[in-house]
C-alpha positions as CSV (number, residue, x, y, z in Angstrom):
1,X,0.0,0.0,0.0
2,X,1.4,3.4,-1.0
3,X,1.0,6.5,1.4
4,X,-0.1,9.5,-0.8
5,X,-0.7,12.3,1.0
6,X,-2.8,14.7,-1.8
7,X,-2.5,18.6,-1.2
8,X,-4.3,21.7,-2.4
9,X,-0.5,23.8,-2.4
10,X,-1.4,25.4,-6.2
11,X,-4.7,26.0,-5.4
12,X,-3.9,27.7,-2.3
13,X,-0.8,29.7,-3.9
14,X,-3.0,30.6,-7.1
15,X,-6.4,32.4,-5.2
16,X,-3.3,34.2,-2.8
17,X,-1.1,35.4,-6.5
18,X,2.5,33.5,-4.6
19,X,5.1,31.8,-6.5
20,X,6.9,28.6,-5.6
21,X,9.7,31.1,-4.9
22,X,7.7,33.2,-2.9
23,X,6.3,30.2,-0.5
24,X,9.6,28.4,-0.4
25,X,11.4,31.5,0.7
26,X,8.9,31.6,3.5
27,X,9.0,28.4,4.3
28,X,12.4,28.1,4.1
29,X,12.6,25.2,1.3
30,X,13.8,25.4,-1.6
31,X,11.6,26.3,-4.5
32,X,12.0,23.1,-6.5
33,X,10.3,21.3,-3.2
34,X,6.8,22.8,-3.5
35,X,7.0,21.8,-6.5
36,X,7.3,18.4,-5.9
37,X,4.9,18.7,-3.0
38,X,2.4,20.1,-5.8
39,X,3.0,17.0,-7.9
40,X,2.8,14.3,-5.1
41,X,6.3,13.6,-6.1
42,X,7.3,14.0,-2.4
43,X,5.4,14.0,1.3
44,X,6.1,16.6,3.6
45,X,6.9,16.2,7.4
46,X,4.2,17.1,9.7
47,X,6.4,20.1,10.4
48,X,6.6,20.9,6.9
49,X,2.8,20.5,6.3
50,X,1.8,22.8,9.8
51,X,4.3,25.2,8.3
52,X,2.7,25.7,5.2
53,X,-0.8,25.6,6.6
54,X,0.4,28.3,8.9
55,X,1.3,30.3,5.9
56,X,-1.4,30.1,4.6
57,X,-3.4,30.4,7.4
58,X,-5.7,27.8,7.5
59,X,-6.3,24.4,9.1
60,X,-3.9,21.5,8.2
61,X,-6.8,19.4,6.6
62,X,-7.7,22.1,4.2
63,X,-4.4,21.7,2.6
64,X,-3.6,18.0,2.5
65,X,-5.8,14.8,2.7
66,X,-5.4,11.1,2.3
67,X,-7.8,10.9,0.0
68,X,-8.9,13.0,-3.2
69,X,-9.9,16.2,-2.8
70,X,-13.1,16.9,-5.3
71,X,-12.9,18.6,-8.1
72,X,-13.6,22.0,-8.1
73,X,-17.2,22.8,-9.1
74,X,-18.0,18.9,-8.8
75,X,-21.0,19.6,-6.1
76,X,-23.0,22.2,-8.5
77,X,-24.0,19.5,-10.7
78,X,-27.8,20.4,-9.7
């Protein structure tokens, strides 16, 4: 069983107008890691993922999930 942790990072960095530079300078990663954060490619530490849900000020489980987040739009189907 693989652990994929699934994240809402571009979402989150796209409504606020931040860069990967911009979030990793904060967070003080390097900009190629929220990248692969973005992509799945790599799951943070639970430090890592309070740190960036600090940042962006809300709670941890509106950023990342073990499970799909659904799509945007998906519930407006009625």
């Amino acid at each position: 069983m693989s652990e994929v942790i699934y994240n809402r990072i571009a979402m989150l960095r796209a409504e606020r107008g931040i860069s990967r530079r911009q979030l990793s300078d904060a967070l003080g990663v390097h900009y190629q890691t929220v990248g692969y954060l973005e992509r799945g490619e790599y799951s943070p530490s639970l430090y890592l993922a309070l740190k960036i849900a600090e940042y962006f000020e809300v709670a941890v489980e509106v950023v990342f999930s073990t499970a799909p987040f659904p799509r945007i739009g998906a519930e407006r189907a009625g």
